[in-house]
C-alpha positions, 0 to 999 in steps of 0.5 A, spaced: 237 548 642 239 554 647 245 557 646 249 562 650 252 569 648 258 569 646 265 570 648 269 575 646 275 574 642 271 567 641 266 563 635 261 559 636 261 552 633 255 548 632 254 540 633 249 536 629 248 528 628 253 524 631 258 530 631 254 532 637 253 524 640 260 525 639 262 531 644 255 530 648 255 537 646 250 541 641 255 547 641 260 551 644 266 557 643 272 556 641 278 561 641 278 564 635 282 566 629 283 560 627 285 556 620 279 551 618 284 548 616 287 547 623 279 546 626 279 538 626 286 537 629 284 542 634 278 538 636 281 531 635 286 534 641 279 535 645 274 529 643 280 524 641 277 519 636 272 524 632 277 526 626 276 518 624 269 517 628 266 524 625 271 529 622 273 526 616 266 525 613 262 531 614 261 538 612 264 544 614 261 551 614 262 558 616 257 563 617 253 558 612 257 558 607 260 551 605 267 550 606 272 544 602 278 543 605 281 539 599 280 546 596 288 550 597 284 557 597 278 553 602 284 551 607 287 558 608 279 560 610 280 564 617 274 563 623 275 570 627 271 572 633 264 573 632 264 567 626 259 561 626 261 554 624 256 547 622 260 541 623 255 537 619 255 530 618 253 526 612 245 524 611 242 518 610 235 517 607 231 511 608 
């Protein structure tokens, strides 16, 4: 993956699996801050379809930490400039 440096005032966010099939797209920035609470509405108004299609069943991170938004405390985590953010779909094995 070749990313780009990033733009003030912004953070980066990376696609992996169908979430990158889905916004044809490996990463890209996205104005921050941000609650990750509104993370998925603000990408379903970008890829319309990826909140049922990907969203709902992947796994968030920030800066590599993990993040449940089922959790209220998780909810209220602010993505601020400079963050970087894993929208990770599940894994299946064979």
């Amino acid at each position: 993956m070749a990313f780009r440096k990033q733009p003030a005032g912004n953070f980066t966010i990376l696609y992996f699996a169908s979430a990158s099939s889905h916004t044809k797209r490996e990463s890209e920035h996205i104005p921050a801050p941000l609650k990750a609470s509104d993370l998925f509405d603000a990408l379903e108004k970008r890829y319309p379809g990826m909140k049922q299609k990907v969203l709902n069943s992947c796994a968030l991170t920030v800066n590599l930490a993990y993040v449940d938004l089922e959790d209220e405390k998780d909810k209220e985590t602010v993505i601020n400039e400079g963050d970087e953010v894993g929208i990770i779909p599940p894994v299946s094995s064979g």
